[in-house]
Structure formats: structure tokens, C-alpha cells
PDB file with one MODEL, atoms N, CA, C and O in Angstrom:
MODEL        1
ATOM      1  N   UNK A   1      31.991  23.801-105.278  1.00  0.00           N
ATOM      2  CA  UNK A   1      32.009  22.630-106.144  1.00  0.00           C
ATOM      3  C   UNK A   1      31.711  21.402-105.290  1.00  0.00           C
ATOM      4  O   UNK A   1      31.982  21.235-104.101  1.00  0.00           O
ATOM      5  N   UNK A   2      31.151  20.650-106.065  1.00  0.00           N
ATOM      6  CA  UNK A   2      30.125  19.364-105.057  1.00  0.00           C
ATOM      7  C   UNK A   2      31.866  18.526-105.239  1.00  0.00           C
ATOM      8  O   UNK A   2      32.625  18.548-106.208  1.00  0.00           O
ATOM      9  N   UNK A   3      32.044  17.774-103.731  1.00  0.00           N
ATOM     10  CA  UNK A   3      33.109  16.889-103.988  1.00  0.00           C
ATOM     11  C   UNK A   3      32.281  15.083-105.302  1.00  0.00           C
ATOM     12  O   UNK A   3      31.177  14.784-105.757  1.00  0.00           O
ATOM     13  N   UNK A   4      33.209  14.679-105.323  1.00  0.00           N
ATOM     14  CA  UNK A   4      32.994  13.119-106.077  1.00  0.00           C
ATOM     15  C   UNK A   4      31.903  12.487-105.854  1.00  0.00           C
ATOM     16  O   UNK A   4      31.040  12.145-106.664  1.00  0.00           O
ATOM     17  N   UNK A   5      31.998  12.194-103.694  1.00  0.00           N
ATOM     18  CA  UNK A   5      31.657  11.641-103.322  1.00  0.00           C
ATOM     19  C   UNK A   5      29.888  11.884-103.205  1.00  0.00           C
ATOM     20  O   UNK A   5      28.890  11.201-102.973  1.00  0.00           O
ATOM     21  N   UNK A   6      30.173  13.057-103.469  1.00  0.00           N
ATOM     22  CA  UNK A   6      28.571  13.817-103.332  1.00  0.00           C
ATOM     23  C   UNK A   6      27.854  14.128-104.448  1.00  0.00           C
ATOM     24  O   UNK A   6      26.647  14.374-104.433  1.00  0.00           O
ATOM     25  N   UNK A   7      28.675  14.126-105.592  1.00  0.00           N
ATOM     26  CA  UNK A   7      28.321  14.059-107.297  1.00  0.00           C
ATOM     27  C   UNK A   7      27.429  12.560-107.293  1.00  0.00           C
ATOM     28  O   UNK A   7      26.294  12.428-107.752  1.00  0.00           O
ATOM     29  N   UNK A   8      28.386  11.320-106.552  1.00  0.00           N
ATOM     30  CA  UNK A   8      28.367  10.234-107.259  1.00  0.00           C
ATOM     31  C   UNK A   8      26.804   9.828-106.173  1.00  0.00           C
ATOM     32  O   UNK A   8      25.751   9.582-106.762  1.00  0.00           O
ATOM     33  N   UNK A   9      26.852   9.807-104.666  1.00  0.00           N
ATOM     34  CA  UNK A   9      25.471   9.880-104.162  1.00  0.00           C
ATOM     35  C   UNK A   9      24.499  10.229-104.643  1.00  0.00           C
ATOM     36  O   UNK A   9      23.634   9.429-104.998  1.00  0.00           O
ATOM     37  N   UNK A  10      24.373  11.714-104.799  1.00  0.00           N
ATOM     38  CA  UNK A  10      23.124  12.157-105.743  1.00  0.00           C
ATOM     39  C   UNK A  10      22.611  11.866-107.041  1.00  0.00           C
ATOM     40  O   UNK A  10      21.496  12.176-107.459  1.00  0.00           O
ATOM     41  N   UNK A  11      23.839  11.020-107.874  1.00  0.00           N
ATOM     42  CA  UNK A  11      23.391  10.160-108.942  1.00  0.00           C
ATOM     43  C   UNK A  11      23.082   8.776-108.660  1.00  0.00           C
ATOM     44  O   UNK A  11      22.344   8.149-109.420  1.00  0.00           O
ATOM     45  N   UNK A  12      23.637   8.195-107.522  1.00  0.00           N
ATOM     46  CA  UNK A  12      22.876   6.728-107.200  1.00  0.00           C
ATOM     47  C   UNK A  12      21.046   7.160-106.903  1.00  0.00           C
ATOM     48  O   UNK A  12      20.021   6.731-107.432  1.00  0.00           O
ATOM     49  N   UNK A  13      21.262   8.089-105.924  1.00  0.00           N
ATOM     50  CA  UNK A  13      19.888   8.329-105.600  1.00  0.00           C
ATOM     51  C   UNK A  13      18.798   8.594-106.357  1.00  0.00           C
ATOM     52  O   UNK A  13      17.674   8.107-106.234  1.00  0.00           O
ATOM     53  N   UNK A  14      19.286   9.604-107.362  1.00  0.00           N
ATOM     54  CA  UNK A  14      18.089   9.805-108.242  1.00  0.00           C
ATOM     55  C   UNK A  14      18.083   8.318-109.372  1.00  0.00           C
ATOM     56  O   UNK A  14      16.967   7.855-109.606  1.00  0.00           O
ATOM     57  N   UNK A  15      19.194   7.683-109.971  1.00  0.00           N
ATOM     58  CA  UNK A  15      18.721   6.744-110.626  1.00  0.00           C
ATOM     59  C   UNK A  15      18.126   5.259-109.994  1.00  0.00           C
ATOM     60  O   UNK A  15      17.947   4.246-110.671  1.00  0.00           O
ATOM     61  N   UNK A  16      17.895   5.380-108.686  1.00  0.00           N
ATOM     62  CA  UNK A  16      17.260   4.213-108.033  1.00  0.00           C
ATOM     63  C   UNK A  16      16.188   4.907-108.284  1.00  0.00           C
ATOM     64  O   UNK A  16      15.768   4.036-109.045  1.00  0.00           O
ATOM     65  N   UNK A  17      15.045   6.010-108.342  1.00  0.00           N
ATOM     66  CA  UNK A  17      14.067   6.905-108.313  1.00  0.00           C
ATOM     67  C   UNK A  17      13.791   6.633-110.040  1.00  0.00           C
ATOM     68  O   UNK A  17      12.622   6.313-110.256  1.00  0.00           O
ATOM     69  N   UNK A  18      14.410   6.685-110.921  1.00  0.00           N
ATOM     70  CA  UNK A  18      14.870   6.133-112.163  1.00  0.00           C
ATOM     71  C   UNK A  18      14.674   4.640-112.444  1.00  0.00           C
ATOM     72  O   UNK A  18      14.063   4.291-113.454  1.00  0.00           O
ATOM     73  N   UNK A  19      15.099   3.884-111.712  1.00  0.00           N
ATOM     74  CA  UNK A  19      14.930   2.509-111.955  1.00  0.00           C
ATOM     75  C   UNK A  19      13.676   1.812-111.585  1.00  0.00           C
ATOM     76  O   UNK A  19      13.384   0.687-111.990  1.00  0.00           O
ATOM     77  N   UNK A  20      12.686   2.795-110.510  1.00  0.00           N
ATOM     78  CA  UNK A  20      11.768   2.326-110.313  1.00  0.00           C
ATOM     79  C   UNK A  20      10.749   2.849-111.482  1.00  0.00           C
ATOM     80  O   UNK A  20      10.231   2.114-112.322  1.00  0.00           O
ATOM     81  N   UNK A  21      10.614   3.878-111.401  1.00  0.00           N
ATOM     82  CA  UNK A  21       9.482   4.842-112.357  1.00  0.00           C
ATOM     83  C   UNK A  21       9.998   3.851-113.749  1.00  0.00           C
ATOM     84  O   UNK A  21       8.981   3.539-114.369  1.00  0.00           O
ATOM     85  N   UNK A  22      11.021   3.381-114.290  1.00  0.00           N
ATOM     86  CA  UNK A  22      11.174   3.136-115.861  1.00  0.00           C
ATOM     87  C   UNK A  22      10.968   1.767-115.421  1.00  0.00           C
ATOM     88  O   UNK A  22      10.715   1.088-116.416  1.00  0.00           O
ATOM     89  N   UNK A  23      10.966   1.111-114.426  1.00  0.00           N
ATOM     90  CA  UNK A  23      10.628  -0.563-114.416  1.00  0.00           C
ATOM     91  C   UNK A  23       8.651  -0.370-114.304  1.00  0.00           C
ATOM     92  O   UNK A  23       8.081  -1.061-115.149  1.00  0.00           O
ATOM     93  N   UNK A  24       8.003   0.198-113.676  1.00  0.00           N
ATOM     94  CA  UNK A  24       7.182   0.620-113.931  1.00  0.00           C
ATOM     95  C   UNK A  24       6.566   0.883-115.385  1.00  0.00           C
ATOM     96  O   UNK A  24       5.536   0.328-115.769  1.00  0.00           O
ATOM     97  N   UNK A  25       7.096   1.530-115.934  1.00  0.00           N
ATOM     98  CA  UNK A  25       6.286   2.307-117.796  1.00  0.00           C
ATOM     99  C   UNK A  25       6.995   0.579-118.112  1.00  0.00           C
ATOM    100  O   UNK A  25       6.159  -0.253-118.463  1.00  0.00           O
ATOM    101  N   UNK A  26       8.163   0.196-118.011  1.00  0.00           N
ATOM    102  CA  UNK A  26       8.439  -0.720-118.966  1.00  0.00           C
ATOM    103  C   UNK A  26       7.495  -2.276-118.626  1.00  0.00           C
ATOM    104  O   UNK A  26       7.514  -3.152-119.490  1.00  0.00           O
ATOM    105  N   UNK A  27       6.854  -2.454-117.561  1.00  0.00           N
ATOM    106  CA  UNK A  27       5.777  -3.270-117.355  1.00  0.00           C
ATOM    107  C   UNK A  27       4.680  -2.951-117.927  1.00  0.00           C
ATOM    108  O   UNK A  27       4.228  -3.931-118.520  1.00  0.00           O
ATOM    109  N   UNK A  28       3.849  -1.771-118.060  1.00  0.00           N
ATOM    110  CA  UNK A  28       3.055  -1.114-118.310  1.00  0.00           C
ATOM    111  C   UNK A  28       2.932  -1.647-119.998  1.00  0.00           C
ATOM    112  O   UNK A  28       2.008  -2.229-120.567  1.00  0.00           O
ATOM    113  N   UNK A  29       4.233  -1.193-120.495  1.00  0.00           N
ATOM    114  CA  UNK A  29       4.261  -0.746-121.958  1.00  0.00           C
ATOM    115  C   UNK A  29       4.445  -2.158-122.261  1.00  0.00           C
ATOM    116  O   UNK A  29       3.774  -2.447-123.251  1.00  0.00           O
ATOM    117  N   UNK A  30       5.095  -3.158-121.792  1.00  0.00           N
ATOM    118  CA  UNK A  30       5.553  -4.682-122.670  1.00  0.00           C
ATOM    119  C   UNK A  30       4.568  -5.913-122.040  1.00  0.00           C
ATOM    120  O   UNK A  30       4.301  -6.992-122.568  1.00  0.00           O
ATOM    121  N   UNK A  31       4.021  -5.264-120.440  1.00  0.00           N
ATOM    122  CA  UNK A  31       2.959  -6.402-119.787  1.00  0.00           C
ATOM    123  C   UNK A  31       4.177  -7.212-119.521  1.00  0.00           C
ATOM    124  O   UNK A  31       3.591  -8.236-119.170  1.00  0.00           O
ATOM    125  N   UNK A  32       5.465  -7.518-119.426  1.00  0.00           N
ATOM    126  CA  UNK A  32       6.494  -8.303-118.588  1.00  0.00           C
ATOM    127  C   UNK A  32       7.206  -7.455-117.969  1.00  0.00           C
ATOM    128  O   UNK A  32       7.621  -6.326-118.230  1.00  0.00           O
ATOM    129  N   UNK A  33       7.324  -8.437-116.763  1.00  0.00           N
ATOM    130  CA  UNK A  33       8.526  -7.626-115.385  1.00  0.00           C
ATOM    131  C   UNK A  33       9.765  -7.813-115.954  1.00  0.00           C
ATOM    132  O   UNK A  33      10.545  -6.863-115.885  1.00  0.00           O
ATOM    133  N   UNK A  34      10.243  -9.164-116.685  1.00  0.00           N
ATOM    134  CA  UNK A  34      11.471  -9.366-117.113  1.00  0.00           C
ATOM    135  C   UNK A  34      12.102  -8.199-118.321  1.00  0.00           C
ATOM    136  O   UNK A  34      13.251  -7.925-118.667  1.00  0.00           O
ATOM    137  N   UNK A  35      10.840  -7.724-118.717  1.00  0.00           N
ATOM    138  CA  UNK A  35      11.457  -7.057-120.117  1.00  0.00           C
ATOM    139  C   UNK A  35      11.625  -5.701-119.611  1.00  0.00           C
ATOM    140  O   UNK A  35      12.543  -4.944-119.924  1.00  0.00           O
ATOM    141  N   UNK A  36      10.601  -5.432-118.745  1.00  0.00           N
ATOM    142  CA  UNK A  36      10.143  -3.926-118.535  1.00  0.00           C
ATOM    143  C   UNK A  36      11.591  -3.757-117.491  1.00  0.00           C
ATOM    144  O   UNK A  36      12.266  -2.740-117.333  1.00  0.00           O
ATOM    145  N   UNK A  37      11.767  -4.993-116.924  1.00  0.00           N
ATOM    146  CA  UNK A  37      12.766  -4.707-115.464  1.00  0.00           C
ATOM    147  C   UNK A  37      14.105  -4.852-116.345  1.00  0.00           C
ATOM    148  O   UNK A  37      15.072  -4.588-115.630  1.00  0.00           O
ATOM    149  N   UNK A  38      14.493  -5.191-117.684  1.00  0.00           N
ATOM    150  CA  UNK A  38      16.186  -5.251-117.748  1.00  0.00           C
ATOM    151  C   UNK A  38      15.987  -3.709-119.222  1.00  0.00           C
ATOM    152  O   UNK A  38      16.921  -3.139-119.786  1.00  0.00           O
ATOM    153  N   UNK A  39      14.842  -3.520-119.381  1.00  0.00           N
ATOM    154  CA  UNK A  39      15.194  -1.946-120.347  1.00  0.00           C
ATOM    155  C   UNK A  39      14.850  -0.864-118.815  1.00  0.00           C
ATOM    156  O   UNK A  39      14.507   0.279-119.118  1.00  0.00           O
ATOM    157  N   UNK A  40      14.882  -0.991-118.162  1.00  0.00           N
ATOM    158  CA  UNK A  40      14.950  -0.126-116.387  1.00  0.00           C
ATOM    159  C   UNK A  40      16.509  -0.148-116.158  1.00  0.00           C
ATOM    160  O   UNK A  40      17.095   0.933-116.109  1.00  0.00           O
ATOM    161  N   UNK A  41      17.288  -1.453-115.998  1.00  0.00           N
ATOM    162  CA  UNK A  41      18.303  -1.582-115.784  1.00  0.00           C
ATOM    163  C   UNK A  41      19.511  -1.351-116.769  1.00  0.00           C
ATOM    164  O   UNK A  41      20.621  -1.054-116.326  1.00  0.00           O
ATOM    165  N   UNK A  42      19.240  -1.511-118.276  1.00  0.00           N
ATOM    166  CA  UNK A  42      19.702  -0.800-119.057  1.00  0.00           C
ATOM    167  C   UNK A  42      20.089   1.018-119.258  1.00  0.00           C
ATOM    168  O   UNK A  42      21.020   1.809-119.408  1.00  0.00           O
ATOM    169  N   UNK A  43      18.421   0.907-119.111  1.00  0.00           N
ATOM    170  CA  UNK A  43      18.422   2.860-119.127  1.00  0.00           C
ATOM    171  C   UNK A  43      19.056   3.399-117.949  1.00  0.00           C
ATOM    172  O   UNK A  43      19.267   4.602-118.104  1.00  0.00           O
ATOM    173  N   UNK A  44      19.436   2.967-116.844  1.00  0.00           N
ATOM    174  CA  UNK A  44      19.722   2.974-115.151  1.00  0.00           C
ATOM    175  C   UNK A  44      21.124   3.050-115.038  1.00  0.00           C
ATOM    176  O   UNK A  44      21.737   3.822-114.302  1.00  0.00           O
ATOM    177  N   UNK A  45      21.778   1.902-116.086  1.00  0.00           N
ATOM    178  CA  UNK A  45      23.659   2.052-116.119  1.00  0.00           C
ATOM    179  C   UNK A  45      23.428   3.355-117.108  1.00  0.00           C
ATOM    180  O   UNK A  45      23.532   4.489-116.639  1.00  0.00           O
ATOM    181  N   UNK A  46      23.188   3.192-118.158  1.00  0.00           N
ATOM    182  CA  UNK A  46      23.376   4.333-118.903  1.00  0.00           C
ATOM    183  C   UNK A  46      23.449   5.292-118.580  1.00  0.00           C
ATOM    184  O   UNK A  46      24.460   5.989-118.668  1.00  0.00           O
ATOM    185  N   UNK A  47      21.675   5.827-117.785  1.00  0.00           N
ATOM    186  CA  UNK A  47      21.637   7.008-117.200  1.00  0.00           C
ATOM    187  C   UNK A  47      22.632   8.098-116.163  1.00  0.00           C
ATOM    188  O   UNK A  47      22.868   9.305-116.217  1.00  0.00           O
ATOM    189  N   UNK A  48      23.079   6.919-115.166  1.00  0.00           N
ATOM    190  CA  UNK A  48      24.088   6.776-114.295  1.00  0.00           C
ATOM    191  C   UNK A  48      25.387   7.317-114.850  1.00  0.00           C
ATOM    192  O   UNK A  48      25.903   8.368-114.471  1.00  0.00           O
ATOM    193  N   UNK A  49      25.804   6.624-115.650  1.00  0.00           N
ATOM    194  CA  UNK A  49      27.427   6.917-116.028  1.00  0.00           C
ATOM    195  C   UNK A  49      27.143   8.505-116.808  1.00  0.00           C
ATOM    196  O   UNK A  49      27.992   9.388-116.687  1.00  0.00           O
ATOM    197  N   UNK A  50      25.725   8.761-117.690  1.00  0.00           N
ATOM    198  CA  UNK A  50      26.083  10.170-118.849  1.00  0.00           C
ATOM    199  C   UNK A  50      25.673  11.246-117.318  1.00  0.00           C
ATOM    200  O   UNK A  50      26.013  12.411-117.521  1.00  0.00           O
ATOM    201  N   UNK A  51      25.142  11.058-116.154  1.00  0.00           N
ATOM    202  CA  UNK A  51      24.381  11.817-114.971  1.00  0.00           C
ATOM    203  C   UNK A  51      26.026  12.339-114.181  1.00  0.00           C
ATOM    204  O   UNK A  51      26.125  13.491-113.759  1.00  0.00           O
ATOM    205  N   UNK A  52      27.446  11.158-114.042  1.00  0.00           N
ATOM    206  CA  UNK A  52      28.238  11.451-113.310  1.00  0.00           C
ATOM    207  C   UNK A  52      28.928  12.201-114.102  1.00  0.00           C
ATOM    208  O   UNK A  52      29.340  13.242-113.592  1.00  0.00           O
ATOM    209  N   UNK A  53      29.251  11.964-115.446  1.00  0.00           N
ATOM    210  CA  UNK A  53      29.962  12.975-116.329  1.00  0.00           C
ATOM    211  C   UNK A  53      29.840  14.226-116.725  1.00  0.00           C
ATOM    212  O   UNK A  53      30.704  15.029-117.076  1.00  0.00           O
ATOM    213  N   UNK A  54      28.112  14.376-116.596  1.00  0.00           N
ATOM    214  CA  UNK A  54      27.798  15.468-116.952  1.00  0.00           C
ATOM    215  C   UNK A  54      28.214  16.113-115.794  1.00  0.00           C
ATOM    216  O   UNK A  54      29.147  16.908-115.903  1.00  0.00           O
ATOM    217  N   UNK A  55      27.467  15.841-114.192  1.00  0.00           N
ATOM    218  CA  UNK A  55      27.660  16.779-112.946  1.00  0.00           C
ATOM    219  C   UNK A  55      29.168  17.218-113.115  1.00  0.00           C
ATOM    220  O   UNK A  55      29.486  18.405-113.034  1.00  0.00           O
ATOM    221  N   UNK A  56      30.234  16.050-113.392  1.00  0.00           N
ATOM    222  CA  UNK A  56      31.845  16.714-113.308  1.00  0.00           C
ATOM    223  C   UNK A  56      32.346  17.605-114.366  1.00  0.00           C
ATOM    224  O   UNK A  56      33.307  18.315-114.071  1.00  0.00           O
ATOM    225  N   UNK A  57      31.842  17.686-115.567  1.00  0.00           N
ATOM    226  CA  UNK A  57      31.786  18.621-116.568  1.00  0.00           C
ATOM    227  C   UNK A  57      31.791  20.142-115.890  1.00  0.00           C
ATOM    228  O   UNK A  57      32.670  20.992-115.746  1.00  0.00           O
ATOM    229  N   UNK A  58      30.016  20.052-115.457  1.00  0.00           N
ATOM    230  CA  UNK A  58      29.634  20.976-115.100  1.00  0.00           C
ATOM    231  C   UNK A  58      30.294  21.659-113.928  1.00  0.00           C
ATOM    232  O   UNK A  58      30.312  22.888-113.987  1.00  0.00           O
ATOM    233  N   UNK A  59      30.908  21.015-112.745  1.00  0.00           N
ATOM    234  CA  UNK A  59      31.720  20.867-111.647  1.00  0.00           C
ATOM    235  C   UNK A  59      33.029  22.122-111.774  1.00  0.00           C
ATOM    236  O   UNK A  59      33.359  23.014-110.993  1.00  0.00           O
ATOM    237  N   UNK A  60      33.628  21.660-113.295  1.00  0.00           N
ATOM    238  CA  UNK A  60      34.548  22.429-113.480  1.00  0.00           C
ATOM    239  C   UNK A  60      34.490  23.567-114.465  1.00  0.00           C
ATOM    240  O   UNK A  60      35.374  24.182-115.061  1.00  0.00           O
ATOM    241  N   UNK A  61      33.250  23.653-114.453  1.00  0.00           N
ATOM    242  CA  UNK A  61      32.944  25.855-115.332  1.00  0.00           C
ATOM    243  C   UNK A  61      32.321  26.122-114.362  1.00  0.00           C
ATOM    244  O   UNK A  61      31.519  25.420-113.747  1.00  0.00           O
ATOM    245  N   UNK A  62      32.827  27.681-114.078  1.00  0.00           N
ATOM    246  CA  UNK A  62      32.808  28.506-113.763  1.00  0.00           C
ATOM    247  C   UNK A  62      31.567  29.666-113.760  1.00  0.00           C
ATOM    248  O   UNK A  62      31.070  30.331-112.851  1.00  0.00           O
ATOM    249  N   UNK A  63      31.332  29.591-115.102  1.00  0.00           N
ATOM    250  CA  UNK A  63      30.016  30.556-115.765  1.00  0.00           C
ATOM    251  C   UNK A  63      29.479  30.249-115.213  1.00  0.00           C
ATOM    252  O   UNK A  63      29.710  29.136-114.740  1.00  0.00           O
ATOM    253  N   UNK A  64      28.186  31.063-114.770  1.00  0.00           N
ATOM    254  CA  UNK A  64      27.086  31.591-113.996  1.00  0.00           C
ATOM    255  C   UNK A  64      27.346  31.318-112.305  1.00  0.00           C
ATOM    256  O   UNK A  64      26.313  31.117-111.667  1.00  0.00           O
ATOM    257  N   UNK A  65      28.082  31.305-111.867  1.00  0.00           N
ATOM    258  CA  UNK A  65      28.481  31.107-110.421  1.00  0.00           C
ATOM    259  C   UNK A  65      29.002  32.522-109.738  1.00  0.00           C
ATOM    260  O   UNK A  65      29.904  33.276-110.102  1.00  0.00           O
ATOM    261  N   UNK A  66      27.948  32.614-108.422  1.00  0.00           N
ATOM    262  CA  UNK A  66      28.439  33.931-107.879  1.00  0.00           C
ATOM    263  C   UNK A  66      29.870  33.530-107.323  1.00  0.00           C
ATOM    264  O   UNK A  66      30.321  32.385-107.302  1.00  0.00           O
ATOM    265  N   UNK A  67      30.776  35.178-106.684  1.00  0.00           N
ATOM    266  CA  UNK A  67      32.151  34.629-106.146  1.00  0.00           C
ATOM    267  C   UNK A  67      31.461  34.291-104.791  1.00  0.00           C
ATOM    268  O   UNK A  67      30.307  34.582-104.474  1.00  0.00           O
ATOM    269  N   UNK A  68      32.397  33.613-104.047  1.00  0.00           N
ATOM    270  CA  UNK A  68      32.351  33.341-102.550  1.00  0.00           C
ATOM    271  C   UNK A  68      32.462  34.774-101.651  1.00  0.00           C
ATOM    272  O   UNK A  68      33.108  35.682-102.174  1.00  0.00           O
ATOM    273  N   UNK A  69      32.023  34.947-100.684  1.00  0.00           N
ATOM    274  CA  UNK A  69      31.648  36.071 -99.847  1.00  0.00           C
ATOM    275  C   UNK A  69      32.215  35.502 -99.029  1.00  0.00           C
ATOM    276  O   UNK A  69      32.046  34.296 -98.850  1.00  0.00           O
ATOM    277  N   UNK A  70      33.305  36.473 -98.091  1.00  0.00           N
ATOM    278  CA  UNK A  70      34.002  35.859 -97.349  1.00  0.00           C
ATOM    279  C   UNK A  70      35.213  37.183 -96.800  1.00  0.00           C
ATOM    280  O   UNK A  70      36.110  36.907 -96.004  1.00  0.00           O
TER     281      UNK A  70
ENDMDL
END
């Protein structure tokens, strides 16, 4: 099981990877940095908080996990 600290890293990381690619389409799609850059930062908290809940969900079942060898 991934500790907190390593749940919560790998979700900063991928939603900075997230915040760029959707500030990107959202320039693209509206032609403003301001608009395209705060629906990036919108989708970015969002993404973030449903990304840490889900990993700790998942964290604590069991199903499909081999046992430890040891």
C-alpha cells in the first residue's frame, strides 16, 4: 500500500502535467490565457482532491492484489 505521502506526490505531479495540457486546450478553445488559465485551475483543484480520494479508496481493497512473498 502506497503511504499518504506518496499517494499525495503522485497526485501533485500528474495534476501540474494536468494544469499545463488543460491551460493549453483552454487557450486554444476560448483564445484567452485568463479564461483558458482559471478553467485549468478549476479542473486542477477538482481533479486533485477526486485523484487523492480515489488512490485512498483504492489503497484500502484488497481485490486483485497478489499476497506478499516472503
Amino acid at each position: 500500500m502506497d503511504s499518504q505521502k506518496r499517494t499525495l506526490t503522485k497526485a501533485l505531479v500528474w495534476n501540474v502535467i494536468g494544469l499545463i495540457s488543460m491551460s493549453v486546450v483552454g487557450y486554444v478553445s476560448t483564445g484567452s490565457m485568463s479564461v483558458g488559465g482559471t478553467m485549468a485551475l478549476i479542473n486542477t483543484a477538482i481533479g486533485l482532491t477526486m485523484y487523492v480520494a480515489y488512490e485512498r479508496v483504492w489503497a484500502r481493497i484488497g481485490w486483485g492484489r497478489s499476497p506478499k512473498s516472503g
